[in-house]
C-alpha positions as MATLAB code, in Angstrom:
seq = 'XXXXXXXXXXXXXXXXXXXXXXXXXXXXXXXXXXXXXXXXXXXXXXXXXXXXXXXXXXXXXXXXXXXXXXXXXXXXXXXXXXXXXXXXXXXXXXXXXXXXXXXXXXXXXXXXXXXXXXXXXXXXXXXXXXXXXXXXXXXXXXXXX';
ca = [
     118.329  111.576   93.940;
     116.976  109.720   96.976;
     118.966  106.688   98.152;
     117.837  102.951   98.235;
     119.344  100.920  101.136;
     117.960   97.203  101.464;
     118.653   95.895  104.656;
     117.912   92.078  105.330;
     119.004   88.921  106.899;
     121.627   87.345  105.510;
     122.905   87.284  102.012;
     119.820   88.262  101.079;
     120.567   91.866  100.456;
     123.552   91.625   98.590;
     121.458   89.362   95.950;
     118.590   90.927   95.486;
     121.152   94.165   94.843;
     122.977   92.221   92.373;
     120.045   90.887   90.703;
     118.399   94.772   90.405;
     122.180   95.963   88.833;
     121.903   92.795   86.396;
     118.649   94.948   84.927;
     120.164   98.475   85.350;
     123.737   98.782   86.046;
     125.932   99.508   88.801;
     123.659  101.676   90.969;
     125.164  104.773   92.647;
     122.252  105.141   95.295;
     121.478  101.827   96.453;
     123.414   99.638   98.811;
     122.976   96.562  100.434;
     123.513   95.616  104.355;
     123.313   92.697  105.819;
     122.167   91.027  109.426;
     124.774   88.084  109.773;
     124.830   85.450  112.962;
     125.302   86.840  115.612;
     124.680   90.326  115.150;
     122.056   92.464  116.576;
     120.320   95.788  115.834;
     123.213   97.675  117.059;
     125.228   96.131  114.311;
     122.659   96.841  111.873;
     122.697  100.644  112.779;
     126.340  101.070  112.470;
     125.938   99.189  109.012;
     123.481  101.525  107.829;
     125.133  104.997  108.874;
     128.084  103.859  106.762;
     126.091  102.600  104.166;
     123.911  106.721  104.253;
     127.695  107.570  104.137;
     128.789  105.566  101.401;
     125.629  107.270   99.613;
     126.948  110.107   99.647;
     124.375  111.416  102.714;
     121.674  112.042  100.112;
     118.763  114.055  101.228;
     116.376  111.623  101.571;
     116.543  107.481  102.128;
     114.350  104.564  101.447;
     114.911  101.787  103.706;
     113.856   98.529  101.845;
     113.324   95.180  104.609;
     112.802   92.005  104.323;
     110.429   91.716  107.201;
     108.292   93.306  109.115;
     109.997   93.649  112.984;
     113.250   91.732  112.083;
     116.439   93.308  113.155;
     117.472   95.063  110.053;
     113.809   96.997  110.374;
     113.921   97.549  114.220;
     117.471   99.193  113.127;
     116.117  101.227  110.402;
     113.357  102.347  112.428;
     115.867  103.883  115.337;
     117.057  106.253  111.925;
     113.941  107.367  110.673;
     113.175  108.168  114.029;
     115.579  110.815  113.639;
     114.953  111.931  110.497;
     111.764  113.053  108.639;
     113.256  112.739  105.382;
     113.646  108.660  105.868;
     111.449  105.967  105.477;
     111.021  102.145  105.074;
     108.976   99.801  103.685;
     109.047   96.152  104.382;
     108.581   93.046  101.967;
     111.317   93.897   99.571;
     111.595   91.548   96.403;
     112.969   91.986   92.904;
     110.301   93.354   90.959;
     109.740   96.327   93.607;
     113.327   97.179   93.678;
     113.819   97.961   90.168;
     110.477   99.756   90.201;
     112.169  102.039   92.876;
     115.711  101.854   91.194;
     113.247  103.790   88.215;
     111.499  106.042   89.769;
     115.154  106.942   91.136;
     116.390  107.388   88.235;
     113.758  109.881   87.413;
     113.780  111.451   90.957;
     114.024  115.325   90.437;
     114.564  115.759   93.728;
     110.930  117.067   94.285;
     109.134  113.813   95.710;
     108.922  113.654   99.252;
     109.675  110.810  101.429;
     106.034  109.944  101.941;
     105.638  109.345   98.479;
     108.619  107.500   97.579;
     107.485  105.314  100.231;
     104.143  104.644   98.429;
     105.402  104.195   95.410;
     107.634  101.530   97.048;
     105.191   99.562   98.738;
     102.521   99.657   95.484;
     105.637   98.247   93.291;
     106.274   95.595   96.166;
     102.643   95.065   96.132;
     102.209   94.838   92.413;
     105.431   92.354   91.944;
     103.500   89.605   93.697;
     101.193   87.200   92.105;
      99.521   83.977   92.614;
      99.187   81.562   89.336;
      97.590   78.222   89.844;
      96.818   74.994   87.633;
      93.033   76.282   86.764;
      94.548   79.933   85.876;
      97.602   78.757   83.521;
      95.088   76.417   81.574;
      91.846   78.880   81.663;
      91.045   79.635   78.044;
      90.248   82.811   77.468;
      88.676   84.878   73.963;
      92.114   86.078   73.102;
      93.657   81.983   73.067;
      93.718   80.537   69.831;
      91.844   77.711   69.013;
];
């Protein structure tokens, strides 16, 4: 099994985590890390070894971000530099993490890193949507009159 780590600033790791277990349960493979004031990428790196530790050193590791060039992804990047079996993707929210925290759950250990990683950003992708005054009030064939 591959393992999840979402790195972002602030608390915003450790809720989005919590949230995901809500749905499935204590997760084995997924930790959270944190950016806090004053900390820098360095910080972040040490973070994330333990957390690869804590794991369990599992084969393979998706890094999920927040954003795009922040800290906690400048740190992740310095590990997957080193490793061909890592990855990130960046834009983490809810509904993509427990589409990942699925497909880990059915991860035979056969899926490479490329294509957890597009999985990932397709069930980041797919958890957004816009809805608007016209849509929520558009009346379609299947309404009832």
């Amino acid at each position: 099994m591959f393992g999840i780590i979402v790195g972002t600033h602030g608390q915003f790791a450790p809720g989005i985590v919590q949230s995901c277990e809500m749905i499935f349960g204590t997760r084995d493979k997924l930790k959270a890390v944190t950016l806090m004031p004053g900390e820098g990428p360095d910080d972040v790196v040490v973070k994330y070894k333990k957390a690869i530790e804590e794991l369990g050193n599992p084969d393979r590791v998706l890094f999920l971000n927040d954003l795009l060039g922040g800290s906690p992804y400048n740190a992740a990047c310095r590990l997957v530099a080193e490793n061909e079996n890592y990855g990130i993707v960046a834009g983490v929210n809810l509904p993509g993490l427990i589409a990942i925290s699925a497909l880990q759950d059915a991860d035979d250990g056969s899926m490479k890193i490329g294509e957890i990683m597009e999985q990932a950003l397709a069930a980041v992708k797919d958890g957004a949507a816009v809805s608007s005054y016209e849509s929520l009030n558009a009346v379609s064939d299947d309404d009832e009159l």
